[in-house]
C-alpha positions as CSV (number, residue, x, y, z in Angstrom):
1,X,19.4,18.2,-75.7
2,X,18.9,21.7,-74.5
3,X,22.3,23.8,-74.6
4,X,22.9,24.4,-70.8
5,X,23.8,28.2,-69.7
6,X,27.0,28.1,-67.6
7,X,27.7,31.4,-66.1
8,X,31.4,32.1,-64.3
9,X,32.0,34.9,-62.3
10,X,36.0,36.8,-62.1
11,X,36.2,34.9,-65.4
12,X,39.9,36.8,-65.9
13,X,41.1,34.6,-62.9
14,X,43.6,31.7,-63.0
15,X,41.0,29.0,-62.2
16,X,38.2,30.5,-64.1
17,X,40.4,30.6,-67.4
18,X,41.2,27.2,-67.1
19,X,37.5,26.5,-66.4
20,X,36.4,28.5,-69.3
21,X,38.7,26.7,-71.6
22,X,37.5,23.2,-70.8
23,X,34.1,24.2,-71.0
24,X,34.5,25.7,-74.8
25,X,34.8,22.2,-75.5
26,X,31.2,20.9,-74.7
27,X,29.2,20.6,-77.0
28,X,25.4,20.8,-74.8
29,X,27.2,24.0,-72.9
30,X,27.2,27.4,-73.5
31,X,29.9,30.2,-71.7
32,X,28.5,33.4,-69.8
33,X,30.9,35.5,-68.7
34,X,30.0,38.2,-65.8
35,X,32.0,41.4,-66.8
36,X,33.6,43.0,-63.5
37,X,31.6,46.1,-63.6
38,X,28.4,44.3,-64.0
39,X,28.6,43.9,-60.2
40,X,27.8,47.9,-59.6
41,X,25.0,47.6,-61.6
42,X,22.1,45.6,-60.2
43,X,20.0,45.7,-63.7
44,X,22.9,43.8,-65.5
45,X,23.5,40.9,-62.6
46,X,20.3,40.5,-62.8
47,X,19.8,39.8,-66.5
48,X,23.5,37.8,-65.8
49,X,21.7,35.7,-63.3
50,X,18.2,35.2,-65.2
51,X,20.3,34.1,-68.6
52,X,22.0,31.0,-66.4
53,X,20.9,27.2,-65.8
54,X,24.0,27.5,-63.7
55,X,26.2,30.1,-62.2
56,X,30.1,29.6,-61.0
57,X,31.3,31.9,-58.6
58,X,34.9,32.2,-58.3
59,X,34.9,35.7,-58.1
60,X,36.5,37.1,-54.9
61,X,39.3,38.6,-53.1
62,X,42.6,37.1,-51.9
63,X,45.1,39.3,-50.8
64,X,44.9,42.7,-49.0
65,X,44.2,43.8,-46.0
66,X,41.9,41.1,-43.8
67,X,38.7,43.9,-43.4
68,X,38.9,44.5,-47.5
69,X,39.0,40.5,-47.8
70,X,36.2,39.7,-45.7
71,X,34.0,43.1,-46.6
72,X,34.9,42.4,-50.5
73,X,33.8,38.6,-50.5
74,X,30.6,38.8,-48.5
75,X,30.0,41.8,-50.6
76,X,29.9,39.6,-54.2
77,X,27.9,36.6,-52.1
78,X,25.4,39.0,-50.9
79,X,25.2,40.6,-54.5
80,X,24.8,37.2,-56.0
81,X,22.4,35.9,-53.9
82,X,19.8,39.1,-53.7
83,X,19.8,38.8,-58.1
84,X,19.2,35.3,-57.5
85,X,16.5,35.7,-55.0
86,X,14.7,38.6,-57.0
87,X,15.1,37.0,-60.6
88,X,13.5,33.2,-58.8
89,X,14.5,30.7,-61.9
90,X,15.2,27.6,-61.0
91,X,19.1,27.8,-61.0
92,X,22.2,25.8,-59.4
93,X,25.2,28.0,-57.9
94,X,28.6,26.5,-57.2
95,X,30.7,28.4,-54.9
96,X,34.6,27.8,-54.7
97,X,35.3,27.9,-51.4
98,X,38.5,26.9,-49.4
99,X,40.5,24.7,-46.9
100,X,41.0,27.7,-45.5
101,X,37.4,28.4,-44.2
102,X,37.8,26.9,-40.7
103,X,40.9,29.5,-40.3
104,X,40.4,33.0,-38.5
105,X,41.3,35.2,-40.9
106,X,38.9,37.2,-43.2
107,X,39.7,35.4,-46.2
108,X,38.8,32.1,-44.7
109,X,35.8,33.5,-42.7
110,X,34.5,35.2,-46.0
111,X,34.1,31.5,-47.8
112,X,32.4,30.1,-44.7
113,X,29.8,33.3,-45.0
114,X,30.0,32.5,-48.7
115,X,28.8,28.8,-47.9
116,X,25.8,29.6,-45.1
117,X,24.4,32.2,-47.4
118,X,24.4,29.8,-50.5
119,X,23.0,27.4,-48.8
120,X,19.9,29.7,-47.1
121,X,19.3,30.8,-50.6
122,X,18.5,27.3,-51.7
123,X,16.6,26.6,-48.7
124,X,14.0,28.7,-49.9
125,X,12.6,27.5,-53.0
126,X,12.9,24.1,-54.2
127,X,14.0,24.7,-57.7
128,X,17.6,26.3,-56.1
129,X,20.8,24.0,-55.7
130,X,24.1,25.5,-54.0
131,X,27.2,23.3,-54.0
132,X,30.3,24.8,-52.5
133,X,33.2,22.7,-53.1
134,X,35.8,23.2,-50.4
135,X,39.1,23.6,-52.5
136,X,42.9,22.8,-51.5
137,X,46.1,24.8,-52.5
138,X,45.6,25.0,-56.3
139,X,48.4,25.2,-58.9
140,X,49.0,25.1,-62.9
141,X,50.4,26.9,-65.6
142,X,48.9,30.6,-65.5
143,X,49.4,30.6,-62.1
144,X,50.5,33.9,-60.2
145,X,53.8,33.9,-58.5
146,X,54.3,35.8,-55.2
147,X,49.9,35.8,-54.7
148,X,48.2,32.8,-53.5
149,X,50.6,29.6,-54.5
150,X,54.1,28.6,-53.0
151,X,53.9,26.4,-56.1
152,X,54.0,29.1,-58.6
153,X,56.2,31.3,-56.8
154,X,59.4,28.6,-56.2
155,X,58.2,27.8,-60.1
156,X,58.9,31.3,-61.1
157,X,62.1,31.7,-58.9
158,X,63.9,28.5,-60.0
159,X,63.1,29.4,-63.7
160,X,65.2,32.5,-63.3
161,X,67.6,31.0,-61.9
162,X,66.9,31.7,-58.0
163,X,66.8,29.7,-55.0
164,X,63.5,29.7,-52.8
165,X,63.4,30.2,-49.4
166,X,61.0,28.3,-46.9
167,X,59.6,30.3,-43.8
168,X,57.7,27.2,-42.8
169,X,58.2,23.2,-43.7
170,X,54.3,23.0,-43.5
171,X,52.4,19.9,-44.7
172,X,50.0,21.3,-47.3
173,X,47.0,19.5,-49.7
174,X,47.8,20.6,-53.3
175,X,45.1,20.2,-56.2
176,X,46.2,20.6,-60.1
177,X,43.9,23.2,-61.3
178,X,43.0,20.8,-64.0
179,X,41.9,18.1,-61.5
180,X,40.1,21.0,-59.8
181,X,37.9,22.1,-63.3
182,X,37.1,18.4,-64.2
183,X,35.6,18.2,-60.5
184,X,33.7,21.4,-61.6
185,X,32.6,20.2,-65.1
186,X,31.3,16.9,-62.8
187,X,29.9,19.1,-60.5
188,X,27.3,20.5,-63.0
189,X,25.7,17.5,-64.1
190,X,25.9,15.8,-60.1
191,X,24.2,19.0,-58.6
192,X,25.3,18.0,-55.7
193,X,23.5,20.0,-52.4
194,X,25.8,21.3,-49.4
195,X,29.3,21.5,-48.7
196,X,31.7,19.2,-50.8
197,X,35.1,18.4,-49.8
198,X,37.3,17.7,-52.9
199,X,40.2,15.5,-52.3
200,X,43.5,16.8,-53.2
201,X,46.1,15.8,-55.8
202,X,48.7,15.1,-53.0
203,X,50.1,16.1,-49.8
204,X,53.4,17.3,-49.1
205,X,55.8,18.9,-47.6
206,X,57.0,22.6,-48.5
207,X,60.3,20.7,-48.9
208,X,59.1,18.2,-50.7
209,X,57.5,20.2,-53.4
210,X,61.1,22.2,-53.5
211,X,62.8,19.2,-54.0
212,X,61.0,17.9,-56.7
213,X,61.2,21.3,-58.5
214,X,64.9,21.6,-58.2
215,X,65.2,18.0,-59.5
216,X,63.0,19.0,-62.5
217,X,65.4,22.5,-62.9
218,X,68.4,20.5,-62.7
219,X,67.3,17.6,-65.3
220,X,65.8,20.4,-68.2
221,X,69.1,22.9,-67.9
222,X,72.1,20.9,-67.1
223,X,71.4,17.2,-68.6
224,X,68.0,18.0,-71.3
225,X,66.9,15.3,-69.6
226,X,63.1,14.9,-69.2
227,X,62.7,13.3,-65.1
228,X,60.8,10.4,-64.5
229,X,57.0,11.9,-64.8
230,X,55.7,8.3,-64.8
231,X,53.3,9.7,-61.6
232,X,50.6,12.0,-62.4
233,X,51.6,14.2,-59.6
234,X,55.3,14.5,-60.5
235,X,53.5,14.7,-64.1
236,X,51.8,17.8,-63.3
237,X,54.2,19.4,-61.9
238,X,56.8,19.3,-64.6
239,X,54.2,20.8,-66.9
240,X,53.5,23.8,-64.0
241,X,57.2,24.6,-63.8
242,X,57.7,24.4,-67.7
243,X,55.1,26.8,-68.2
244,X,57.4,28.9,-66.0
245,X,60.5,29.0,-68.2
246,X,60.8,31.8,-70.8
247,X,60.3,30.5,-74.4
248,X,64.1,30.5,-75.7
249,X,64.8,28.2,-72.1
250,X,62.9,25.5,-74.1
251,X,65.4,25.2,-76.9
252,X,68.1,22.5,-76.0
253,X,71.4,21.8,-78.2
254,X,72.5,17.7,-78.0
255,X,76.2,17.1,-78.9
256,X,76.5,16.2,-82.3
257,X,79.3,13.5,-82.7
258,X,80.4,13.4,-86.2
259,X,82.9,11.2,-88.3
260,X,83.4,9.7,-91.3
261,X,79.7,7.7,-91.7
262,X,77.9,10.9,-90.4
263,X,76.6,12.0,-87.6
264,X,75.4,10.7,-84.5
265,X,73.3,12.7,-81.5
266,X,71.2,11.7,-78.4
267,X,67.5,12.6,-79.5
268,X,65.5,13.1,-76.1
269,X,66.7,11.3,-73.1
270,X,63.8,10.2,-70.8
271,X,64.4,9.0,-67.2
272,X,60.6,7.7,-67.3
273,X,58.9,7.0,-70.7
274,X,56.6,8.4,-73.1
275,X,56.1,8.3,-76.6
276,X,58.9,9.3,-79.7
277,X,57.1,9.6,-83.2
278,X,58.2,10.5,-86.5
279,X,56.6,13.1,-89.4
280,X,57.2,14.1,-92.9
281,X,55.8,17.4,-94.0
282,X,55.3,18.6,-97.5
283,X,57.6,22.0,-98.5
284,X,54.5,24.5,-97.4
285,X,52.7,22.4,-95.4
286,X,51.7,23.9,-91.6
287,X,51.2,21.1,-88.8
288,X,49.4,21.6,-85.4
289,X,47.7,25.0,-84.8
290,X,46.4,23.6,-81.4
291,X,48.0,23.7,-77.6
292,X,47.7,21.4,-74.7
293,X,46.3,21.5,-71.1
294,X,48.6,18.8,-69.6
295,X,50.0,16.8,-72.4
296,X,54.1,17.7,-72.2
297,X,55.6,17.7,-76.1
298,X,59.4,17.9,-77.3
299,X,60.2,18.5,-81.1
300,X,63.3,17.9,-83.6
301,X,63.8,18.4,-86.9
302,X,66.0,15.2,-88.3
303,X,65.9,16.6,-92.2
304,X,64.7,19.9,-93.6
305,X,63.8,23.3,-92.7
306,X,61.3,24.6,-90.7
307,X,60.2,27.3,-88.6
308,X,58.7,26.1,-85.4
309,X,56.1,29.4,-83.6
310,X,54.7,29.5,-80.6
311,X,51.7,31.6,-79.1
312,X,50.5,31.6,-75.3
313,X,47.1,31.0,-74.7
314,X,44.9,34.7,-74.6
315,X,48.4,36.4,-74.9
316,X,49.2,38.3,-79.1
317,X,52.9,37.8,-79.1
318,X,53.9,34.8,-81.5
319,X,57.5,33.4,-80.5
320,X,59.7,32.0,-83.5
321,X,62.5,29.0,-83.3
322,X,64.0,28.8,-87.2
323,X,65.1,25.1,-87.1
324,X,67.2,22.9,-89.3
325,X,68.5,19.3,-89.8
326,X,71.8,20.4,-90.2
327,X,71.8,21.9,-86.8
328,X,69.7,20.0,-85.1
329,X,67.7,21.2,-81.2
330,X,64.6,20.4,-79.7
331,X,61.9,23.1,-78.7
332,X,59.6,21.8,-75.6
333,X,56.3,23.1,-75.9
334,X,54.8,24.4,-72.6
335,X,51.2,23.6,-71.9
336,X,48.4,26.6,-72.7
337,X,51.2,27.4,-75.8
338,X,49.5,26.8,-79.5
339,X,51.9,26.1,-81.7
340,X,52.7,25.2,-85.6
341,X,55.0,23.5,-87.4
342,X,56.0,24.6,-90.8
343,X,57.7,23.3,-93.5
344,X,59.5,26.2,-94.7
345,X,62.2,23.9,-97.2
346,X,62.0,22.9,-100.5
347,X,62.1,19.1,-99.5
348,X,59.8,17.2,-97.4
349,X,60.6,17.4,-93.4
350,X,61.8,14.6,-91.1
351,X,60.5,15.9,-87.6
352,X,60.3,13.8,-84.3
353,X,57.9,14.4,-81.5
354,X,58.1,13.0,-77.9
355,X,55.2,13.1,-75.7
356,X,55.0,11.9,-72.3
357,X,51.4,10.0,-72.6
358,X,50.6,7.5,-75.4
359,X,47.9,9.0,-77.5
360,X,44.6,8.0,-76.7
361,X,42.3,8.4,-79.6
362,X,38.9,9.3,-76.8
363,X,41.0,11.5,-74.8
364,X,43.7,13.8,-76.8
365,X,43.8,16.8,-74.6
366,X,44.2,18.7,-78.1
367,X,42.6,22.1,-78.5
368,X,42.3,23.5,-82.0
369,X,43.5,27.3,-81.8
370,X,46.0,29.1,-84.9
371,X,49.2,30.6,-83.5
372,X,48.8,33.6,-86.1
């Protein structure tokens, strides 16, 4: 089978990193990333363009003024289109554009341009598809606070310990960003023609969502409680607003009741479900090396010592937790976080894992990446 060329535009974005991430893992797909200052230079979109069986353009402005929003958007569809025009391969463009193109306001006028223009351009020879997939309010870990998402930014405030305020109690269509890149991935073998309205992973209330992220704040710092996640939306969202939290938030201390036949401590207390597992590790051995996209992990250490590090995805800084059955915590692990487990002892480790989705042999959501 011939290795498709996937090209992604403003591939330093939120949604383009998650895309980018789920793409490394096909096997028949190759990534092409277009540099930001390739689009000043005509010569290099053009070789971009001519190297691509398909091109995603997420690339584009957000926030600023609405004249730099609207000039800056056309701008990169106009660019995009003229390569594609002069280079002529048959190629197949999807355009993210928004819910927000029926509103008057230069952002949401830009992705309306963005979807006539694509849409001429494949007009015009018949080896040409453009699919713009009209996109809701996205949010995930990685996620901006204070830019585009009211998800991230009450995220970001309740993990520091502030309370969100709410201008407006609007009724807004939310998509998990990874929904949103498997309807991408699909959207490269469907070639579908036109506009394409994805369905959202919910609608809610601004209050709604609030709720539910207090709830999760509440459950994680005063009762290291995991909520009842047993819906994928309420699922999602607990991952987003761990993701938020600062590493040493994810460390939680059980009472440890002790008397004369030992010692006796709550493990993980789950108000939905999930899965708890047991490991022994070898003095020396390192387990793991590999991070999640949506898959929500605690960790304890029942005997032994061990040192349990954590890395964020594209970030240098490796985070620590020196843990020990004698004093025994758990460390959450945040989605988009590799992380290892090592026995660092002279006796085998006792370690047990909780995971909030039964493991399914076809469908781990386990990407292989060291932590140092």
């Amino acid at each position: 089978m011939k290795t498709q060329i996937i090209g992604v535009t403003g591939p330093g974005g939120f949604v383009a990193g998650h895309l980018i991430r789920a793409l490394l893992n096909q096997t028949d797909m190759q990534i092409l990333a277009l540099p930001r200052d390739t689009w000043e230079d005509d010569r290099l979109l053009g070789d971009f363009v001519a190297q691509c069986d398909t091109i995603v353009h997420l690339a584009g402005m957000n926030r600023g003024s609405e004249e730099d929003i609207y000039k800056t958007n056309v701008a990169l569809v106009d660019k995009l289109v003229a390569a594609a025009d002069l280079v002529g391969t048959p190629l197949h463009i999807v355009f993210a554009s928004s819910t927000q193109r029926d509103r008057d306001q230069g952002y949401g006028r830009s992705k309306k341009y963005g979807e006539a223009q694509f849409a001429a351009w494949a007009a015009r020879s018949t080896n040409r598809v453009a699919t713009s997939l009209v996109i809701p309010n996205v949010y995930g870990a990685g996620c901006r606070p204070f830019y585009n998402s009211v998800v991230a930014t009450f995220c970001h405030q309740l993990a520091k310990g502030e309370e969100p305020h709410i201008d407006q109690d609007n009724l807004v269509e939310f998509i998990w960003v990874n929904e949103l890149v498997q309807r991408i991935v699909e959207s490269l073998g469907l070639r579908e023609k036109g506009v394409v309205r994805l369905a959202g992973t919910a609608k809610m209330r601004i209050s709604e969502l609030l709720a539910k992220l207090q709830h999760f704040r509440e459950s994680h710092a005063k009762h290291d409680t995991v909520p009842n996640i047993s819906a994928p939306l309420d699922a999602s969202l607990y991952a987003t607003y761990l993701s938020y939290l600062d590493l040493q938030q994810h460390c939680h201390r059980p009472q440890v009741h002790t008397d004369e036949r030992g010692k006796l401590f709550e493990v993980i207390r789950m108000a939905g479900g999930g899965q708890v597992f047991f490991s022994t590790t070898k003095p020396g051995v390192i387990r793991g090396n590999h991070f999640h996209t949506r898959k929500i992990e605690w960790f304890c250490v029942l005997e032994g010592e061990a040192v349990i590090r954590l890395r964020k995805v594209d970030d240098s800084e490796v985070h620590e937790f020196r843990v020990s059955g004698n004093s025994p915590q758990f460390i959450s692990i945040p989605v988009l976080h590799t992380h290892q487990l090592e026995n660092v002892g002279e006796r085998d480790l006792l370690t047990m894992f909780w995971c909030n989705e039964i493991f399914v042999p076809e469908d781990t959501d386990t990407y292989f990446q060291n932590v140092a």
